[in-house]
C-alpha distance (Angstrom), angle and dihedral (degrees) to the residues before:
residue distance angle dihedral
X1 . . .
X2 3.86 . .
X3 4.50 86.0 .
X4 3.71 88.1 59.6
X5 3.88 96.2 29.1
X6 3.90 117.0 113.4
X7 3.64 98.1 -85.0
X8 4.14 133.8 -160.5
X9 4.13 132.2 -165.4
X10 3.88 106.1 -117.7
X11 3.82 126.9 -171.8
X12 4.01 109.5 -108.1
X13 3.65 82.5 -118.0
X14 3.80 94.9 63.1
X15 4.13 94.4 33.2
X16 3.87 96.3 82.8
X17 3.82 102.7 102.8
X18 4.07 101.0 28.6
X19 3.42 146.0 97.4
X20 3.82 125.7 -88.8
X21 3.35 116.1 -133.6
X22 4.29 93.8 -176.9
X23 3.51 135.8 70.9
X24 4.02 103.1 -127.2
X25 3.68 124.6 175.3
X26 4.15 126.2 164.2
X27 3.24 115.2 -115.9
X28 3.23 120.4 -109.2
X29 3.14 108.9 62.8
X30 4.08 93.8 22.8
X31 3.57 87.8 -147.9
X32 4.33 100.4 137.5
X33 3.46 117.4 -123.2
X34 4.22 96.5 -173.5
X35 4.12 119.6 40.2
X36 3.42 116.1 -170.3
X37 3.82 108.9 -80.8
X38 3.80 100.5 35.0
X39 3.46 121.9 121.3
X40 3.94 115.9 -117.5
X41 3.94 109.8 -124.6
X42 3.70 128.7 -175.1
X43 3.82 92.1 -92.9
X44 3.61 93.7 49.4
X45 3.52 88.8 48.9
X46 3.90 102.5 39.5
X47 3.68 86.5 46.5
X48 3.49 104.8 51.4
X49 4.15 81.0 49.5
X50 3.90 85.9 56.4
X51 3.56 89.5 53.5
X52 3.77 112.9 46.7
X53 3.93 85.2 40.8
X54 4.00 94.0 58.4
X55 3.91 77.2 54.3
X56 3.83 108.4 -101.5
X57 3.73 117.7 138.3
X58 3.50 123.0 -106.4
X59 4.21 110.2 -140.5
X60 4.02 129.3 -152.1
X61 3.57 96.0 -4.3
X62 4.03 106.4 135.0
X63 3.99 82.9 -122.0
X64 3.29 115.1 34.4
X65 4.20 97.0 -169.5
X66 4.20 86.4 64.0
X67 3.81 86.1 -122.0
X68 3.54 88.8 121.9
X69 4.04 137.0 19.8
X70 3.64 123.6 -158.0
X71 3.82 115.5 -134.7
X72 3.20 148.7 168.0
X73 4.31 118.7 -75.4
X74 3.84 108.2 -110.9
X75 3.89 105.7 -118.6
């Protein structure tokens, strides 16, 4: 539901606390860490950070630089 849900782009800052509405997983090992319809926490978050700054690429998310998460519109 949260793939096809009516979605916004929200700062990393403000993503804490919401819905996903992407599939993102670092690359190597491909393995995703957010499904659409998880909530983001800090350690998702923080550790996604960790990983695309030690330089591993981060696949499907809407933006791949983490600037930005897409998510689901608050009703």
């Amino acid at each position: 539901d949260a793939y096809f849900a009516k979605t916004e782009m929200v700062s990393a800052t403000d993503a804490q606390g919401r819905i996903s509405a992407d599939l993102i997983a670092p690359y190597p090992p491909g393995v995703a860490v957010v499904a659409p319809g998880e909530v983001l926490t800090t350690q998702i978050l923080e550790g996604l950070k960790a990983s695309k700054d030690a330089g591993v690429r981060i696949a499907y998310a809407t933006d791949p630089t983490l600037k930005q998460y897409r998510v689901v519109v608050k009703d």
